[in-house]
C-alpha positions as CSV (number, residue, x, y, z in Angstrom):
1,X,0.0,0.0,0.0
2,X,1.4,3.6,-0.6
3,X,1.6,5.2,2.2
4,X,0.9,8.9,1.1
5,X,-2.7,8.7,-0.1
6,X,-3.2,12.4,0.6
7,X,0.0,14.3,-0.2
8,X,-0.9,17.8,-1.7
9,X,-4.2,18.8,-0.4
10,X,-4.1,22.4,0.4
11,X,-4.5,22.6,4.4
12,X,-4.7,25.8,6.5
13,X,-2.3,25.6,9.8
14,X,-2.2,28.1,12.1
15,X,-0.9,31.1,11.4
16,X,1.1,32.2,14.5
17,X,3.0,30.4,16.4
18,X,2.8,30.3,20.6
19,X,5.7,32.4,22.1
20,X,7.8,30.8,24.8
21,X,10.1,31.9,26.9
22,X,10.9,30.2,29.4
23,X,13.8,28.7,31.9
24,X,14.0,24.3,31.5
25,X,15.8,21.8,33.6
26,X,17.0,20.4,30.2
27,X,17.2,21.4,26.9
28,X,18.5,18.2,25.6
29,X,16.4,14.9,24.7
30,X,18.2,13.4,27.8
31,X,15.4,13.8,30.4
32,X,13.0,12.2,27.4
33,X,14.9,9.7,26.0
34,X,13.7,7.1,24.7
35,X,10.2,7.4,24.6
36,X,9.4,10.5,24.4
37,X,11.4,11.8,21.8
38,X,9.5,13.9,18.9
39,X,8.9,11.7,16.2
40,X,10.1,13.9,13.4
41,X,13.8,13.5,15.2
42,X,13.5,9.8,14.9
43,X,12.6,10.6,11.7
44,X,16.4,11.5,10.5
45,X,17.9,10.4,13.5
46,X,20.2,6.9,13.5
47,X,18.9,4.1,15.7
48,X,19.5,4.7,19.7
49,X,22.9,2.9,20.0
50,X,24.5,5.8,17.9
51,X,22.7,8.7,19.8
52,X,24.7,11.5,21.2
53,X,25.8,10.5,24.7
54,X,25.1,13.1,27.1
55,X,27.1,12.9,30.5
56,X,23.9,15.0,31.9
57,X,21.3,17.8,31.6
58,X,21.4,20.2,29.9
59,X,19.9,23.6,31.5
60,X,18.6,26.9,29.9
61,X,16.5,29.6,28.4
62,X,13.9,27.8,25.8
63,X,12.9,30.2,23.5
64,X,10.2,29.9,20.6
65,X,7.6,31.8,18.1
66,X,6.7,33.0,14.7
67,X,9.7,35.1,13.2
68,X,8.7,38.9,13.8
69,X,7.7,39.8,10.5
70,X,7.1,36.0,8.8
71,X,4.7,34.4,11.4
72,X,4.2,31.7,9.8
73,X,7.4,30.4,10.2
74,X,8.1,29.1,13.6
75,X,11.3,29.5,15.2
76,X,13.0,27.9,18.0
77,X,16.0,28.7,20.0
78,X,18.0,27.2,22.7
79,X,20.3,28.4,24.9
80,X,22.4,27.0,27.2
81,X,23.1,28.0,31.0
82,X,27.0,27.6,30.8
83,X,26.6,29.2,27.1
84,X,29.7,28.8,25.1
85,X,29.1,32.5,23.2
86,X,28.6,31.0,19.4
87,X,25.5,30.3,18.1
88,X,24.5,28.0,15.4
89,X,21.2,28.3,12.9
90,X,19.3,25.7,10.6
91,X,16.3,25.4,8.4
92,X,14.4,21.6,9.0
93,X,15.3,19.0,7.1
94,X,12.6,18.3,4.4
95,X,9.1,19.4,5.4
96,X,9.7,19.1,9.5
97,X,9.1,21.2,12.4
98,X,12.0,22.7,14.4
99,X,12.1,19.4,16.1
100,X,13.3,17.3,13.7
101,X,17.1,18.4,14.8
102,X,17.0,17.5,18.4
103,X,18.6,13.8,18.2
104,X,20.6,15.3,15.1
105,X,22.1,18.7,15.9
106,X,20.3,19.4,19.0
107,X,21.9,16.8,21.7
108,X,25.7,17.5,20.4
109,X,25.4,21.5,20.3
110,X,23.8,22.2,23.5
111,X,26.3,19.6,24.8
112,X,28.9,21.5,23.8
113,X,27.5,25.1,25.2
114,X,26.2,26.4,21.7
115,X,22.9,28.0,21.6
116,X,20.9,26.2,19.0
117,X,18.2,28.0,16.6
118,X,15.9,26.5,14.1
119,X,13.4,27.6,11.8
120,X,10.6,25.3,10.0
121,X,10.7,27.5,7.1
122,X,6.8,28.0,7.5
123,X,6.8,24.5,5.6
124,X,5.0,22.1,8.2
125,X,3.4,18.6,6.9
126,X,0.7,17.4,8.9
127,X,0.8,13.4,9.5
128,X,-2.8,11.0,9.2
129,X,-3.1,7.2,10.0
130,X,-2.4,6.6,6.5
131,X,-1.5,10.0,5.0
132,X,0.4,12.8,4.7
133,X,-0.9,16.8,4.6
134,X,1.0,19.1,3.3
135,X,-0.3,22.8,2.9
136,X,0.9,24.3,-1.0
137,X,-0.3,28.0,-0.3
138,X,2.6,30.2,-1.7
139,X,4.1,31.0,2.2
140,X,5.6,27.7,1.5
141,X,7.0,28.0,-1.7
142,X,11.0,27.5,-1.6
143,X,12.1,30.5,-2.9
144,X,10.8,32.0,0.6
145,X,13.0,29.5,2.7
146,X,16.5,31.1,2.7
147,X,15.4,34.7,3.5
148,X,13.5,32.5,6.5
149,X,17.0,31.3,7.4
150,X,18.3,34.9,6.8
151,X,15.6,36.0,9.1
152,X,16.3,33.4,11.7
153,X,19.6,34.2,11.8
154,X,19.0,38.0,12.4
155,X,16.4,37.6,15.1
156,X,18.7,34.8,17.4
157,X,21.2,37.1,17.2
158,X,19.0,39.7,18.6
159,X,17.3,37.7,21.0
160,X,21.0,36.6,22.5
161,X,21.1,40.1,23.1
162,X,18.8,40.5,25.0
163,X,18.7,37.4,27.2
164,X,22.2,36.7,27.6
165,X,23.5,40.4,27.3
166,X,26.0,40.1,24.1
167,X,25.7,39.0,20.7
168,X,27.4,35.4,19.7
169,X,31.5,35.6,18.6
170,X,30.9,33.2,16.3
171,X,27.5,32.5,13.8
172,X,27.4,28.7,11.5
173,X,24.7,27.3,10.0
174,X,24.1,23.5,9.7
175,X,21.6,21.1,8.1
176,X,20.2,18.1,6.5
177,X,18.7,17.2,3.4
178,X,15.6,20.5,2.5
179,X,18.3,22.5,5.2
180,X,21.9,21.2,4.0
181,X,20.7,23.1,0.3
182,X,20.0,25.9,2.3
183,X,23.3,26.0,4.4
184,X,25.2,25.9,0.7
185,X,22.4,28.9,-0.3
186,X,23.4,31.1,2.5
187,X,27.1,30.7,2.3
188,X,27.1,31.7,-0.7
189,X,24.3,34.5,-0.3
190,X,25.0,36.1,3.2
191,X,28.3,35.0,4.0
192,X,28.8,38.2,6.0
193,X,26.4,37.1,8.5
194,X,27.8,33.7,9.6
195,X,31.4,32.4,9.9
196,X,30.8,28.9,7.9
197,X,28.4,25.6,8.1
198,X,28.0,22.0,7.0
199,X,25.3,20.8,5.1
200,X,24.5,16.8,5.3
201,X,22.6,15.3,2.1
202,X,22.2,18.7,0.4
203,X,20.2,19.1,-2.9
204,X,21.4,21.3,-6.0
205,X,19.2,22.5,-7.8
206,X,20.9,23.5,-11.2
207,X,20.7,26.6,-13.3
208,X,20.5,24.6,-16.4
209,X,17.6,22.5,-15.2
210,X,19.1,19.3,-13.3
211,X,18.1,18.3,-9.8
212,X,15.2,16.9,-8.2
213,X,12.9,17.8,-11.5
214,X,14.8,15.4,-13.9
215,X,15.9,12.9,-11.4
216,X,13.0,12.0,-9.0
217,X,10.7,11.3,-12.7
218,X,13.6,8.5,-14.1
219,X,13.6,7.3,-10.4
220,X,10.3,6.6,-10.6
221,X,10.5,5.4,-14.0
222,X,13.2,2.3,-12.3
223,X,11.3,1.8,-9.7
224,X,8.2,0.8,-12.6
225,X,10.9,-1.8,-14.0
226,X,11.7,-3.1,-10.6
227,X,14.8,-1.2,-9.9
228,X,16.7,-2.4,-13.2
229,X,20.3,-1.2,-12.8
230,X,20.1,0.5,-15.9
231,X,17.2,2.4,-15.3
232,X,18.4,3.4,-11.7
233,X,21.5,4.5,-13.8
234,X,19.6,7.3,-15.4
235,X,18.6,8.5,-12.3
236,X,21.8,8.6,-11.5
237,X,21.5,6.3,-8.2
238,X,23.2,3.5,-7.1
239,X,21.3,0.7,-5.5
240,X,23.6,-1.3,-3.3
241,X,23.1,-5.5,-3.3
242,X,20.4,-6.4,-0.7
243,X,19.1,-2.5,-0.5
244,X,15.9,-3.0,-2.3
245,X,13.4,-2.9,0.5
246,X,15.3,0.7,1.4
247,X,14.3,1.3,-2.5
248,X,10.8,0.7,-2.3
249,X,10.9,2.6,1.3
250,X,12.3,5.9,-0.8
251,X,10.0,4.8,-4.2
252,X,6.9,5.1,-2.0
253,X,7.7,8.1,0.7
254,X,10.1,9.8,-0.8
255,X,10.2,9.8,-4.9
256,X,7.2,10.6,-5.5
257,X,6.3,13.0,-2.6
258,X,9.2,15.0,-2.8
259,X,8.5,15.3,-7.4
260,X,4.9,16.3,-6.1
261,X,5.5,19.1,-3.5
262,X,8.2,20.7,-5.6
263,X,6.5,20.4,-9.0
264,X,3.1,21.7,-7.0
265,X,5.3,24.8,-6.3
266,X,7.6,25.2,-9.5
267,X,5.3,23.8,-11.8
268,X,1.5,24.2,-10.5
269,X,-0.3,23.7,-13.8
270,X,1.2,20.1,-14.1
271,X,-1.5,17.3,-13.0
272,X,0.1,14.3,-14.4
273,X,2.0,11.5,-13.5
274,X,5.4,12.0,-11.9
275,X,7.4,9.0,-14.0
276,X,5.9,11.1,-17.3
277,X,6.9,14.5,-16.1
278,X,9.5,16.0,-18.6
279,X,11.1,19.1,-17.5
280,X,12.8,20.3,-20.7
281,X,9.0,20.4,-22.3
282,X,7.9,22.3,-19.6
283,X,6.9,26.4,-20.2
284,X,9.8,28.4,-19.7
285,X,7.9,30.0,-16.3
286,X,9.3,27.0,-14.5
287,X,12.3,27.0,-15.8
288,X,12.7,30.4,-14.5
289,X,11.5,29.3,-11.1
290,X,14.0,26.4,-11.1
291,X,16.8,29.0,-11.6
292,X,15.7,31.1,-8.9
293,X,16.8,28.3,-6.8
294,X,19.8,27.2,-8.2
295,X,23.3,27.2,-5.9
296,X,25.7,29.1,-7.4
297,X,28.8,27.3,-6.0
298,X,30.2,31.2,-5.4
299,X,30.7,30.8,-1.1
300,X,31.7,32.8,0.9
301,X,32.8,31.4,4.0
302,X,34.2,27.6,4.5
303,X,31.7,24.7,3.8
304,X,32.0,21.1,4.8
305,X,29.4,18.9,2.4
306,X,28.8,15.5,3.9
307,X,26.9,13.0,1.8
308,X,26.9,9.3,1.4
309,X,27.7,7.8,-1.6
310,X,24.5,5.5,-2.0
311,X,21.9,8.5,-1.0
312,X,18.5,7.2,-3.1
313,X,17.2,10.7,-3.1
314,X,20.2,13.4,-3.1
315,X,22.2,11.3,-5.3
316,X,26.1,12.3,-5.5
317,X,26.3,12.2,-8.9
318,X,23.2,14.6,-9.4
319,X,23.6,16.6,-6.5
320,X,26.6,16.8,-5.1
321,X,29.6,16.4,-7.8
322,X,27.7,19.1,-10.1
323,X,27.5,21.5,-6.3
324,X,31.8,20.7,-6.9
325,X,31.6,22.2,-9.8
326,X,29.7,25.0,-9.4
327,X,32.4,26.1,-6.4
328,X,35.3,25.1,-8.3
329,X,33.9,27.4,-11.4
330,X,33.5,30.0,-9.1
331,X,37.3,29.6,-7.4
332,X,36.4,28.6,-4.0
333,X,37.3,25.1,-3.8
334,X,40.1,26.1,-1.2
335,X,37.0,26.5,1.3
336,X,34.9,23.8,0.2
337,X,35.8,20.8,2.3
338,X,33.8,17.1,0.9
339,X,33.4,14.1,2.7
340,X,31.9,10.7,1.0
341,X,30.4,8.2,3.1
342,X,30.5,4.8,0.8
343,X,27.8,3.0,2.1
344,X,26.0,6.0,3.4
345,X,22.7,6.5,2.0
346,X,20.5,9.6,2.1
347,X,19.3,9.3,5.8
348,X,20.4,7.7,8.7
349,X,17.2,6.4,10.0
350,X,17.4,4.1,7.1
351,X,19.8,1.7,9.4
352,X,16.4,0.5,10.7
353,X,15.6,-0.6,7.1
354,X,18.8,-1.7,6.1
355,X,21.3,-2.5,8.4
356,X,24.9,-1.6,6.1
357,X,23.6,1.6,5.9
358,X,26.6,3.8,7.2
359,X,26.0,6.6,9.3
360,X,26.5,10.7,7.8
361,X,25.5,11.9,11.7
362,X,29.6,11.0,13.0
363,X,31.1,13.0,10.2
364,X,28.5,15.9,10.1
365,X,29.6,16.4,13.6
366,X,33.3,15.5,13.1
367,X,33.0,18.0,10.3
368,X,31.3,21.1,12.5
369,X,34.5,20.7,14.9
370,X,36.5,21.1,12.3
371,X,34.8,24.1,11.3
372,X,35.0,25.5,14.5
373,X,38.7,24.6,16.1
């Protein structure tokens, strides 16, 4: 049975988001763990045995809302008591709400003293017994996310400020998958703002039209002739022996979903099936939208790109070595530091699927210490 037997339907969610502000006894998912973590974290997290392990609590200001002049877009922001001074910034991975990042970013940061902000990019999905919501009014259309990010950004700062008396000495963004695209977007966009991120399974979309638009419709095409190697070749993946199960996991949640929300965005007048959608026939209008997305590869401030090399969404060939390109065209391969994971595929939940799986989470956060010694 496919699972998402209700993606797309235009669904109001409320506008405004409750403010918090408010002293906790921990601001790490220790005092939760396990069972009541946020789903959405599981949802990108690896399995519990790989967890960040915490020595103990965490304590601090909790801090959360609709960004000032975008309410729609909830923020969160954590800040340590024994705060560190630096401050790190993300956009949610895919669709997800600031929570997603806890198990991720959230348990290593706040470990470490950084205060920890996050933004859903007003782009919230709304889960049934069988089916998946997703509102596709215009506030969530991508080309609003990274002034979000920018905006997110900005106001953490500010609120620092004013509840810990000083701005941060140092500013990185971080994220996965929907947010790694956007960490490569604002280094190369608002360098002057932040002092460098990592981004973890990162999408490019391309100026010439490459990305999700022309790869997610030949995925779905392999997945119709049972993952053929050839076939999976023109999507540019790589399906690992044994890993078909994780295929059919990514054919029905992922493929398809992800080809529908963008194209419902980029490409609204298109109602027909995702394996027969041809981007190069498409109007130039969504060409134009496509572009006004695309990375640019020109950063400003050092980058560490994690990725593994058997992702079955944000493929390395499709995504990743063109985003090398891009930054060596534009000269700044000296700050552009790239880390393959063979064996790692797009998400490390999928371990629970497919045990080889090898986890991005150790490197993302080998490569953020890196960043910042």
């Amino acid at each position: 049975m496919r699972q998402f037997s209700a993606l797309g339907v235009r669904l109001d969610l409320p506008p405004r988001a409750p403010e918090l502000n408010e002293e906790r006894p921990d601001l790490s998912t220790l005092s939760s763990r396990p069972a009541a973590i946020h789903p959405e974290a599981l949802g990108i997290a690896p399995p519990m045995a790989a967890w960040t392990p915490l020595a103990d609590v965490v304590p601090g200001r909790f801090l959360a809302g609709g960004l000032p002049a975008d309410p729609g877009a909830r923020w969160t922001l954590k800040v340590p008591k024994a705060w560190n001074g630096r401050l790190v910034c993300a956009a949610a991975p895919g669709l997800a709400p600031c929570e997603a990042y806890d198990l991720y970013w959230g348990d290593f940061l706040l470990s470490k003293g950084y205060a920890f902000a996050v933004t859903d990019k007003a782009t919230r999905m709304l889960r049934g017994t069988d089916a998946v919501y997703i509102p596709l009014d215009s506030d969530g259309h991508p080309s609003r996310w990274l002034g979000r990010l920018e905006s997110l950004v900005r106001h953490a700062r500010g609120e620092l400020v004013t509840h810990a008396g000083r701005a941060p000495e140092k500013t990185y963004v971080v994220g996965v998958s929907n947010g790694g695209y956007l960490a490569r977007r604002f280094l190369e966009e608002r360098p002057d703002l932040v002092d460098g991120g990592v981004d973890v399974s990162g999408p490019c979309w391309h100026a010439d039209g490459g990305g999700f638009l022309t790869q997610l419709p030949a995925a779905l095409r392999a997945a119709e002739k049972a993952f053929e190697p050839e076939a999976l070749k023109k999507a540019g993946l790589l399906l690992p022996d044994g890993w078909g199960g994780l295929a059919a996991f990514y054919r029905d949640f992922l493929w398809g979903p992800t080809l529908a929300y963008f194209t419902a965005h980029l490409d609204p007048e298109y109602n027909g099936d995702g394996a027969a959608y041809d981007y190069a026939a498409r109007p130039a209008s969504v060409h134009r939208a496509v572009r006004a997305l695309a990375c640019t590869g020109k950063l400003g401030k050092p980058l560490y790109s994690i990725a593994g090399e058997a992702d079955l969404l944000t493929a390395p060939s499709v995504h990743l070595d063109p985003y090398i390109a891009l930054v060596h065209a534009a000269g700044r391969s000296d700050i552009h530091h790239v880390v393959r994971v063979p064996a790692g595929s797009h998400n490390d939940a999928d371990r629970h699927i497919e045990p080889g799986v090898a986890l991005l989470m150790p490197f993302a956060h080998r490569a953020f210490v890196a960043l910042t010694a």
